[in-house]
C-alpha positions in Angstrom: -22.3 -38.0 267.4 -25.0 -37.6 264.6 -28.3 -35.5 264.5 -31.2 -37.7 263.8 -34.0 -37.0 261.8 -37.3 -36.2 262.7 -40.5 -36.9 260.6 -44.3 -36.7 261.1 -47.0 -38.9 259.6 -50.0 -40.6 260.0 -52.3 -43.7 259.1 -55.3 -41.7 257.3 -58.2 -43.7 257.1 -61.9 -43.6 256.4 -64.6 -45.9 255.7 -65.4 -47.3 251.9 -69.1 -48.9 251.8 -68.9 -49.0 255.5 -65.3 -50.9 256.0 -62.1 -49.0 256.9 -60.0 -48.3 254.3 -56.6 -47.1 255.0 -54.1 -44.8 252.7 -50.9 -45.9 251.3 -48.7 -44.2 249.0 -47.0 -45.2 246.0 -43.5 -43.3 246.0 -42.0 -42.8 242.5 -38.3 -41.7 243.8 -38.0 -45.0 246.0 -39.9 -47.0 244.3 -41.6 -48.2 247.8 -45.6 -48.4 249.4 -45.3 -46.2 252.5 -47.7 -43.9 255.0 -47.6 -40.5 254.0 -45.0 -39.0 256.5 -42.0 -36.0 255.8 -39.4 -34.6 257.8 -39.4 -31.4 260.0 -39.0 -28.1 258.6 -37.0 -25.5 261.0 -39.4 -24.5 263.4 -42.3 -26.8 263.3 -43.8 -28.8 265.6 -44.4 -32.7 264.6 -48.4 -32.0 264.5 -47.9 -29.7 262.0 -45.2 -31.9 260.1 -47.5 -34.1 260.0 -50.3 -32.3 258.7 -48.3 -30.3 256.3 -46.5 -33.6 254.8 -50.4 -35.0 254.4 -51.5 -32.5 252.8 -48.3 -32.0 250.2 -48.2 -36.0 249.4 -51.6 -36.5 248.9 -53.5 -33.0 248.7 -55.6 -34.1 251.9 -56.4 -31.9 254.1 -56.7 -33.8 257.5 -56.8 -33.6 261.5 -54.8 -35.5 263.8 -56.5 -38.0 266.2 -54.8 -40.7 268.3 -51.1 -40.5 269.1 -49.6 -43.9 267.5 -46.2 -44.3 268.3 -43.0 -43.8 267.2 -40.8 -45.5 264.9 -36.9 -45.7 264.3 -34.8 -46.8 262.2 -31.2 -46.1 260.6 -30.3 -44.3 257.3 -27.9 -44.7 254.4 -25.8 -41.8 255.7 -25.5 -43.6 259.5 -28.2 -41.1 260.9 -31.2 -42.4 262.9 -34.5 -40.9 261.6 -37.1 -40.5 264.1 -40.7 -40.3 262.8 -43.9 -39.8 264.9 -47.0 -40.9 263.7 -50.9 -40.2 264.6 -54.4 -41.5 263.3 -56.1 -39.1 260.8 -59.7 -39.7 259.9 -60.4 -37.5 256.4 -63.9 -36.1 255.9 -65.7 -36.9 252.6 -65.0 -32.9 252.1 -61.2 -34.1 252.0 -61.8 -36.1 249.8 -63.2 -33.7 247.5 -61.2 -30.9 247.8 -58.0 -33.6 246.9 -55.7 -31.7 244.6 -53.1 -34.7 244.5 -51.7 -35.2 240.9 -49.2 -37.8 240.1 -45.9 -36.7 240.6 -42.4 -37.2 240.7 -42.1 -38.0 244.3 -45.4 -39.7 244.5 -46.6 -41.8 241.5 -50.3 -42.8 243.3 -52.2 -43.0 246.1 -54.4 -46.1 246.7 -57.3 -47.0 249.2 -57.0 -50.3 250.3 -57.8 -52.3 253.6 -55.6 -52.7 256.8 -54.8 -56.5 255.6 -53.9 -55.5 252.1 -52.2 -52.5 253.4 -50.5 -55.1 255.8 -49.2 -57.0 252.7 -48.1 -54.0 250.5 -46.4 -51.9 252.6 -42.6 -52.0 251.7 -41.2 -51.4 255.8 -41.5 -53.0 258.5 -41.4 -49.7 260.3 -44.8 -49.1 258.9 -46.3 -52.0 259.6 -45.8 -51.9 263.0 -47.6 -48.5 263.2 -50.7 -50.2 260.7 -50.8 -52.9 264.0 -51.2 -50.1 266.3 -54.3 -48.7 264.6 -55.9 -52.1 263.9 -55.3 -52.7 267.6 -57.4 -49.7 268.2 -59.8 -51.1 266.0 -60.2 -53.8 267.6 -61.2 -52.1 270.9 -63.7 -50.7 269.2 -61.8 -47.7 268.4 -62.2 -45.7 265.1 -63.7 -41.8 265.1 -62.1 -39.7 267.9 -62.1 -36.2 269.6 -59.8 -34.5 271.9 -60.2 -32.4 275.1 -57.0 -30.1 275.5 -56.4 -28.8 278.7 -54.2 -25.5 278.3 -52.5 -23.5 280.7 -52.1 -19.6 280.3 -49.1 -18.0 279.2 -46.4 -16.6 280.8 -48.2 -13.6 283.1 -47.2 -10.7 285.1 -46.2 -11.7 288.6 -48.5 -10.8 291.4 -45.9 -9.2 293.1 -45.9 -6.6 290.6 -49.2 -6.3 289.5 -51.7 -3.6 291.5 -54.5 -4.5 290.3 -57.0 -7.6 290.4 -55.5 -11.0 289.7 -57.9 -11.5 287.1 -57.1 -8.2 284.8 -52.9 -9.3 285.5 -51.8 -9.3 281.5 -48.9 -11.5 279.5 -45.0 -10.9 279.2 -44.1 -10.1 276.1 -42.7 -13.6 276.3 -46.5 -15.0 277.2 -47.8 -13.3 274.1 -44.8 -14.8 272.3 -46.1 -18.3 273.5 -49.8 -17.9 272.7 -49.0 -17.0 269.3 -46.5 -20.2 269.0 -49.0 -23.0 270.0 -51.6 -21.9 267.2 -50.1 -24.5 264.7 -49.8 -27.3 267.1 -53.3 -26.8 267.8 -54.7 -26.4 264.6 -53.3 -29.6 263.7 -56.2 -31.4 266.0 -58.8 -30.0 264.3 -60.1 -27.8 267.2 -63.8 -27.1 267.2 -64.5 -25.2 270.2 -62.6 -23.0 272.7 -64.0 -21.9 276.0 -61.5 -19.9 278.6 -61.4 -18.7 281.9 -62.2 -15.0 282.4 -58.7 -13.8 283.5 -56.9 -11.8 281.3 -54.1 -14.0 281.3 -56.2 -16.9 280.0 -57.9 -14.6 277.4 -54.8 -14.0 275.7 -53.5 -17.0 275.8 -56.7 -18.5 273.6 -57.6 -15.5 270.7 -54.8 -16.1 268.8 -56.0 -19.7 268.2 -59.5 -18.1 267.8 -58.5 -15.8 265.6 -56.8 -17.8 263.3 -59.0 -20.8 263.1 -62.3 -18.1 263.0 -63.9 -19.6 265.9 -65.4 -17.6 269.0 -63.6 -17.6 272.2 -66.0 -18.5 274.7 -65.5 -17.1 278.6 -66.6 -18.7 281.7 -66.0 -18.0 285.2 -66.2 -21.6 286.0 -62.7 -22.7 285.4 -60.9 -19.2 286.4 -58.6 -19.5 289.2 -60.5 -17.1 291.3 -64.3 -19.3 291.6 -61.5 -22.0 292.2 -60.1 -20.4 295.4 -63.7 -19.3 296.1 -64.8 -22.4 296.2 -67.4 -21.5 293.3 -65.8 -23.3 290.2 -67.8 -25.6 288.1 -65.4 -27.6 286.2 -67.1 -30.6 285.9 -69.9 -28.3 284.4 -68.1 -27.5 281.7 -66.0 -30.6 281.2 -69.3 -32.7 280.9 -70.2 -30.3 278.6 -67.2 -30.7 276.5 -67.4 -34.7 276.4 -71.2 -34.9 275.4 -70.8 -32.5 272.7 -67.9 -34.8 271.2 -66.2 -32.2 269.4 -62.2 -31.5 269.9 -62.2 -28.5 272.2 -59.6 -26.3 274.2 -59.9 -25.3 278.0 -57.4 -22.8 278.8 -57.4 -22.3 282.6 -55.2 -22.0 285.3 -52.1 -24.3 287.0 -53.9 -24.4 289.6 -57.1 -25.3 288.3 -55.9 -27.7 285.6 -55.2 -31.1 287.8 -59.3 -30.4 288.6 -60.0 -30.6 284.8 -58.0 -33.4 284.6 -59.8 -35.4 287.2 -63.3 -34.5 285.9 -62.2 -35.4 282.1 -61.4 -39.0 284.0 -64.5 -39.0 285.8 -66.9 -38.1 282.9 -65.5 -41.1 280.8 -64.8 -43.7 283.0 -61.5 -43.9 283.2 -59.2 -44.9 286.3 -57.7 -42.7 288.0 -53.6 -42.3 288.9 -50.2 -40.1 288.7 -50.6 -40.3 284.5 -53.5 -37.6 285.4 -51.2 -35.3 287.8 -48.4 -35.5 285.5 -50.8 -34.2 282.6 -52.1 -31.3 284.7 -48.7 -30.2 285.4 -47.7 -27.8 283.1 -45.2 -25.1 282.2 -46.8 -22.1 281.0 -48.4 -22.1 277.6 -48.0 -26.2 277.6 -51.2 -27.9 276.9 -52.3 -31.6 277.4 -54.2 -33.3 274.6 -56.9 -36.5 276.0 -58.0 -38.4 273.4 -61.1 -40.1 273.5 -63.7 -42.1 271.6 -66.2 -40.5 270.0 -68.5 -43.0 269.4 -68.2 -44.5 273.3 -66.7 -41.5 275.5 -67.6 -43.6 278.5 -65.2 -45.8 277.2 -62.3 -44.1 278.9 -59.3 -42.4 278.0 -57.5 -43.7 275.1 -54.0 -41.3 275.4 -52.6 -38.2 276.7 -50.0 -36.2 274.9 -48.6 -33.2 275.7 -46.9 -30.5 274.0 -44.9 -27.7 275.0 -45.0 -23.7 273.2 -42.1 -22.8 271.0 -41.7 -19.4 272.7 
């Protein structure tokens, strides 16, 4: 039996005299138009393939946005390579800062629309993921930000813990765990992170903090012990979250996390159902990511992914 291959890439757009503009690259080694995409390195997640590979193809610096499917298909050498693709809006700042040179793996990168990237891309592979983003398009759906539910690491057990639930620390292996996700979640562009007061949940978010330079914020509102005292505010902060628009993390607790789930739903509009329960339920150090619309929030949830720690 053969190993496949997995890859990461996205559709990076932005808008050119107010029309979306999508990029496609001109590779010199295969001659081909394609999305910028690469394969895993040993111990990445695909959010930071992707990302990575962005950013070595075309010297863009990007965020990932929407989830937009997968694609497969066979190589030369009888492998199947598996590549995972998202949406990836770059900032005029990207733009900027771009140090892509022609080179021998990519001989130019060009702007062009979805219909002409349509017509020049050389895969059908591709393609199919272009129709995926026009289809969000043409919901209405361009700009987007993410709420991402997290749940603590590995703790302590109770059991063997004296003191107050709250102060209960990591494992070793929780520590492992929190230091693990920082990638993944860097690769969504993260602009705020607000945790619970428990230790555990402390922990869990400063190394993301401290490596994207952002302040941990701490509320009692989503710690497990307002929850069982009946004086939680989640949809508090959740509304909070939405209106501001900005991709944030909420680390909390399992049992607080369906909650957070529910109020996410409830804030923009979306139905409810088991899709919700089966993002709230986590393993430890697991995170759910809901994307939604930044322009229309109200306008529901567009997709849920979720993403497991390396630890």
């Amino acid at each position: 039996m053969t190993t496949a291959v997995f890859a990461a890439g996205a559709v990076c757009w932005r808008r050119i005299d107010g029309k979306i503009h999508v990029l496609v690259i001109h590779r010199t080694k295969y001659a081909d138009v394609s999305l910028p995409k690469g394969k895993v390195d040993p111990g990445e997640s695909l959010p930071q393939t992707a990302v990575r590979e962005i950013l070595e193809e075309t010297g863009l610096a990007v965020s990932l946005g929407v989830p937009l499917g997968i694609s497969r298909y066979p190589l030369a050498s009888g492998r199947e390579k598996i590549v995972h693709y998202w949406a990836a809006e770059v900032s005029d700042a990207a733009i900027r800062s771009s140090t892509f040179v022609p080179n021998e793996e990519v001989a130019a990168l060009e702007w062009v629309t979805p219909r002409k990237a349509r017509s020049y891309l050389s895969h059908a592979p591709d393609v199919e993921i272009l129709s995926t983003f026009t289809d969000l398009l043409d919901d209405g759906i361009s700009s987007t930000f993410a709420i991402i539910a997290l749940r603590h690491g590995k703790a302590l057990p109770a059991s063997s813990w004296a003191g107050p639930d709250a102060t209960r620390p990591l494992t070793a292996r929780g520590v492992e765990q929190a230091s693990s996700i920082v990638p993944t979640l860097q690769a969504f562009g993260v602009k705020r992170i607000v945790s619970s007061t428990a230790v555990r949940c402390v922990t869990t978010a400063a190394p993301l903090a401290a490596a994207s330079g952002l302040d941990l914020r701490r509320t009692d509102l989503i710690s497990q012990d307002a929850h069982e005292r009946g004086e939680a505010d989640v949809r508090k902060v959740v509304g909070k979250r939405v209106r501001s628009g900005k991709t944030a993390v909420l680390c909390s607790h399992g049992p607080v996390l369906p909650e957070i789930l529910r109020e996410i739903a409830l804030a923009t509009g979306s139905l409810s159902g088991s899709y919700l329960s089966s993002a709230a339920d986590l393993p430890t150090g697991a995170f759910s990511i809901v994307h939604l619309s930044a322009t229309n929030p109200s306008s529901g949830i567009i997709s849920i992914e979720t993403h497991e720690p390396r630890a």
